[in-house]
N, C-alpha and C positions, 0 to 999 in steps of 0.2 A: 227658585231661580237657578240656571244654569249654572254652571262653574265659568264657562266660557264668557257670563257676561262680567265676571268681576274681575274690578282693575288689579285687582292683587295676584288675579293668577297667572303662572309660570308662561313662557313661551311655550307652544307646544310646536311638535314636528308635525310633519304631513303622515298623514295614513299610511302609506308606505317605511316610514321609516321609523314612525313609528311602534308598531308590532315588535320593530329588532331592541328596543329597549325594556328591558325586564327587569326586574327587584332580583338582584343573586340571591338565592337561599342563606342561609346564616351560614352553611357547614362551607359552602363556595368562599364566603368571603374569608374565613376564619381560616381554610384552605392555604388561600394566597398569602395569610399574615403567618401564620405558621413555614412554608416555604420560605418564604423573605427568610425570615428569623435565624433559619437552620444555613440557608444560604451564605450568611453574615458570619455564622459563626464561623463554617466551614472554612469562609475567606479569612478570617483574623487568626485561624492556627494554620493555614498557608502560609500567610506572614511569615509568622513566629519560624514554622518549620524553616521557611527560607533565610531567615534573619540567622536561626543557630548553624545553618550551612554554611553560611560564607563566614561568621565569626570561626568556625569549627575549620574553615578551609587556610582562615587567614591565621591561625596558629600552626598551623602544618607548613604552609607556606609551600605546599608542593602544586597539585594541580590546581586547573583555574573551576571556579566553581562551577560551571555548569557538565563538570563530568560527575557532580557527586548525584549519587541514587538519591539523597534524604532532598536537596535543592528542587529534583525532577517530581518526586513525590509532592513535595508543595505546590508545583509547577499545574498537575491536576487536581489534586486538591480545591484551587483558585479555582480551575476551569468548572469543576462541578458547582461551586459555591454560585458564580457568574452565571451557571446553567439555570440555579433553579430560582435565583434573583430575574433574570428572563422569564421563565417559567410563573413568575408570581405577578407580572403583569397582565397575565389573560386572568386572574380570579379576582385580583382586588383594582382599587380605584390606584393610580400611580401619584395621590396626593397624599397617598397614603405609605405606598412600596418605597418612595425614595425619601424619606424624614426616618426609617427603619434600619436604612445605614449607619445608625448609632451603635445599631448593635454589634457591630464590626466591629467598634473601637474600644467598646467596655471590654468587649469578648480579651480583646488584643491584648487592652491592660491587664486583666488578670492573670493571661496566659502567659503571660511575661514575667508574672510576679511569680508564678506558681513553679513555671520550669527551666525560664532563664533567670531566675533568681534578682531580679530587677526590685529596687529599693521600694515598699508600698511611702505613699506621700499621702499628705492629708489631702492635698487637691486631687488626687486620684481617686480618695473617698467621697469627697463631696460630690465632683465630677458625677462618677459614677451612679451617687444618688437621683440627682437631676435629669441626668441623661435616662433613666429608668423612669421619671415620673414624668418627662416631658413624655416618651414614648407610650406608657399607658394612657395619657391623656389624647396622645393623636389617636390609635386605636378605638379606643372609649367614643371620641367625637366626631374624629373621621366620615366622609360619607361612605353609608353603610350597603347603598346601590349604586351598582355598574352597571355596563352595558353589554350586553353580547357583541364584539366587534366580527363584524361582518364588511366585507369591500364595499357596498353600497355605504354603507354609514361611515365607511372612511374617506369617501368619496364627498358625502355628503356636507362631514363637517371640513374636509379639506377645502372646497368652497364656498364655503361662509364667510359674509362678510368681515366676522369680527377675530377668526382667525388670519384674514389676508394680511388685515390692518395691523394684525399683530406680528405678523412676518414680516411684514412692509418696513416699521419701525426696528424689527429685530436686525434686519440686514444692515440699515442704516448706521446704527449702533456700532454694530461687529467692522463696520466696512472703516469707523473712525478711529475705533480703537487701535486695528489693524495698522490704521496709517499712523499713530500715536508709537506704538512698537515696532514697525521695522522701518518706518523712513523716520520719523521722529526719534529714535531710539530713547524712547520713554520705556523704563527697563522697571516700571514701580510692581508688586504685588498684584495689586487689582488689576492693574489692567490685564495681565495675564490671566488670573484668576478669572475675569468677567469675560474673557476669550473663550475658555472652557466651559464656563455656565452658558451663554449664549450657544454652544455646541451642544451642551447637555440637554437643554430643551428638546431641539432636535430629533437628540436620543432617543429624549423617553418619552416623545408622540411618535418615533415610527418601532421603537423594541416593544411596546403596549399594542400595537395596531400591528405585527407581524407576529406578536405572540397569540394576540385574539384571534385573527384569523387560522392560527395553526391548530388552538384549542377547537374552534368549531370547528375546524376541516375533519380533528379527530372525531369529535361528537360523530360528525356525518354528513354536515354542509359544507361540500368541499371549495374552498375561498381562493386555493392556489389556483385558480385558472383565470383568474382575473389580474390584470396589466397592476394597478393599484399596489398589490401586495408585492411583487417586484420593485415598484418604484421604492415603495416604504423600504426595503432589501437593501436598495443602493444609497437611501439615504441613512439608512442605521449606519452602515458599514463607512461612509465615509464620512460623517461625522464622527462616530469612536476614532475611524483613522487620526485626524486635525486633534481631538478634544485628546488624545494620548500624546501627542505630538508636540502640545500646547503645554500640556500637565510635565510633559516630560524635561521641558526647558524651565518652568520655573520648578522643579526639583536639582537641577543644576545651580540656578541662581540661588536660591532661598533653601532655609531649613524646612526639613519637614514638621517642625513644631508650628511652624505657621503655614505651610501649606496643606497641611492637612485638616485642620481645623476650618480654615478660609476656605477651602475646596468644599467643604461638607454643608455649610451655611448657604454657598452659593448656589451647589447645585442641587442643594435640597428647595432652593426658595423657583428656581428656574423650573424646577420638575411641577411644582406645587402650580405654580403658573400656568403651566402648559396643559395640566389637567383639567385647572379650569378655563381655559381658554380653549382648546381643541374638544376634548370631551365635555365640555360642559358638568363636571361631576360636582357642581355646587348646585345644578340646578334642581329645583325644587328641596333642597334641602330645610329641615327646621332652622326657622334664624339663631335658635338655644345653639345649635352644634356649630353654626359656623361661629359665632361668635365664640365658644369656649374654644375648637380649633386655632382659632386665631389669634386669643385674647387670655384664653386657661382663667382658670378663677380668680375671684377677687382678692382672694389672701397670697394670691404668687404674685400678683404684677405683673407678672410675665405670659408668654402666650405659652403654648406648648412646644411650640416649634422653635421658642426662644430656649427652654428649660434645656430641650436638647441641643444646642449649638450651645449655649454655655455649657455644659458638662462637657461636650467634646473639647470646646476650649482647655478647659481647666483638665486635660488629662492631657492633652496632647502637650500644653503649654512646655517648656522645658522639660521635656524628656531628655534622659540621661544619651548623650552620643556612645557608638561601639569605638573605643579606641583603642586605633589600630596600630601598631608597630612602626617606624622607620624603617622602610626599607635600607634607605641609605647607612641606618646605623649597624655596625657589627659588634657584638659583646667582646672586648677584651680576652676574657677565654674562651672564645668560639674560632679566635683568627687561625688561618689553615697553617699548621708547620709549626707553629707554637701553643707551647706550655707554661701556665703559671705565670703569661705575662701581666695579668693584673698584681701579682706577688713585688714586681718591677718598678712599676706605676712612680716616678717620683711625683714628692706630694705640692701642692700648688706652690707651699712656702718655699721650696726649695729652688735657688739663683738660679739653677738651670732646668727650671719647668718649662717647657715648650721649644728650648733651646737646641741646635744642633747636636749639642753633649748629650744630650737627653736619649735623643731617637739612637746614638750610636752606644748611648747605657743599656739601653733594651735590647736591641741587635745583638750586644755581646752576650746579655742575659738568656736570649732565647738560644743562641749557640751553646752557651754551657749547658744548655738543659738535654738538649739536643744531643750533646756527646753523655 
């Protein structure tokens, strides 16, 4: 009997569009998880570089951080880390590349422990473990074929029905929230959060679909002369634009102990969506992998993609703050034109602490010193 006549089989595409969907080779996929990885790390001792920059600049207290060499070096660092996080969407599936930003943050904690001398915690330990066994799990179960992304097939699935419905709904969403935060001034977490994840989707259906096309153009089937891969161009760029913009105001509002954790849940589950809804990268999968993907073994309870949002929780959870100086305070023996006036200092008990006699005890004090 045919394949085609049993109710159990996959949708399929048209003969045309067919052909463009192919099994990656192992060493392809293994490629992009690899890339991811290196990517992640490269970004979490950005970080770190950045973070002992301005701790480093705000003990000097001389110039403002972005003249220091070490802050600029972070500055690239990122940019490459970003490069090749871009770059690992044209080889793996992106249900896959964006739940791998875990490892940014394990990266982050221990680099933290190792050279900014950052306190190790048992939640860092545990975190950590989790965050490592959710991630071999996604790997492990993940789907293990992609697609060659070519314009036609971005074209393809950009008008399908089930991705419209799904943009249809996303606008809706974003358009309420929207009106929740700036006319409502509903100033809560999520709904910020859910501003940036609704962007994030976005993201990571046109940086997967301008990455693919750039991979094939290398190969040799050149993709940039088609309208599509521009479109995808204008909408990566201005969704990063909004989703920086968004992220950037609840880093103002809120601690980064919960935006970063709530940020990584959200738009790891936003990406996971988008891959399966735009690429279709569930399709024809074994039910064993998507269920373990989604569900992880019977002895965790948890899914895989839960394993990791709890470990990032539990690291990121109360992180120790950098604390910074008063500016407004001056040390006693630091003030200009005196000496020794903390030697001066009358002590609280004394009738005239704080008192006019007091400020004219010190004045006299710092003039005898003076002569």
């Amino acid at each position: 009997m045919a394949n085609s006549s049993s109710p159990y089989a996959a949708p399929q595409l048209t003969s045309a569009h067919q052909a463009e969907i192919l099994e990656n080779p192992l060493r392809t996929y293994l490629l992009g998880i690899i890339i991811s990885i290196c990517g992640n790390v490269l970004i979490s001792i950005s970080l770190n570089i950045q973070k002992y920059a301005h701790v480093r600049q705000a003990q000097r207290g001389s110039k403002p951080y972005y003249t220091s060499l070490m802050w600029w070096c972070g500055v690239v660092l990122m940019g490459v880390g970003e490069l090749g996080n871009f770059a690992a969407y044209g080889f793996a599936p992106a249900s896959l590349i964006a739940p791998l930003g875990c490892v940014s943050v394990i990266a982050s904690a221990v680099i933290s422990v190792v050279f900014l001398k950052e306190t190790v915690r048992a939640s860092d330990i545990v975190g950590g473990t989790l965050a490592i066994t959710g991630t071999y799990l996604l790997v492990t179960f993940a789907p293990h074929t992609s697609t060659h992304i070519t314009a036609h097939l971005v074209q393809y699935y950009a008008i399908s029905w089930h991705f419209l419905l799904y943009l249809f709904i996303e606008v809706i969403i974003f358009c309420i929230l929207l009106y929740l935060y700036k006319m409502r001034k509903v100033k809560h977490i999520v709904i910020v959060m859910l501003l940036v994840a609704l962007l994030a989707s976005l993201t990571v259906i046109s940086v997967k679909a301008v990455s693919g096309m750039i991979t094939e153009s290398i190969k040799g089937q050149l993709q940039l002369i088609y309208p599509i891969f521009y479109v995808m161009v204008v909408v990566m760029v201005a969704s990063c634009a909004f989703q920086i913009k968004f992220l950037n105001q609840a880093m103002k509002m809120f601690d980064a102990t919960e935006v970063v954790p709530i940020n990584f849940v959200f738009f790891t589950a936003s990406a996971i969506l988008a891959g399966i809804v735009f690429y279709q990268e569930f399709e024809g999968l074994a039910l064993l992998n998507i269920f373990m993907f989604l569900f992880g073994p019977p002895s965790f309870s948890f899914s895989s993609c839960l394993l990791s949002f709890l470990g990032v929780f539990l690291i990121a959870r109360n992180r120790p703050k950098i604390k910074q100086q008063d500016r407004n305070f001056i040390a006693m023996d630091r003030i200009p034109g005196r000496r020794h006036t903390d030697k001066v200092q009358p002590e609280a008990k004394n009738p005239t602490y704080g008192s006019l006699a007091a400020k004219l005890m010190c004045n006299r004090a710092g003039q005898t010193d003076d002569s």
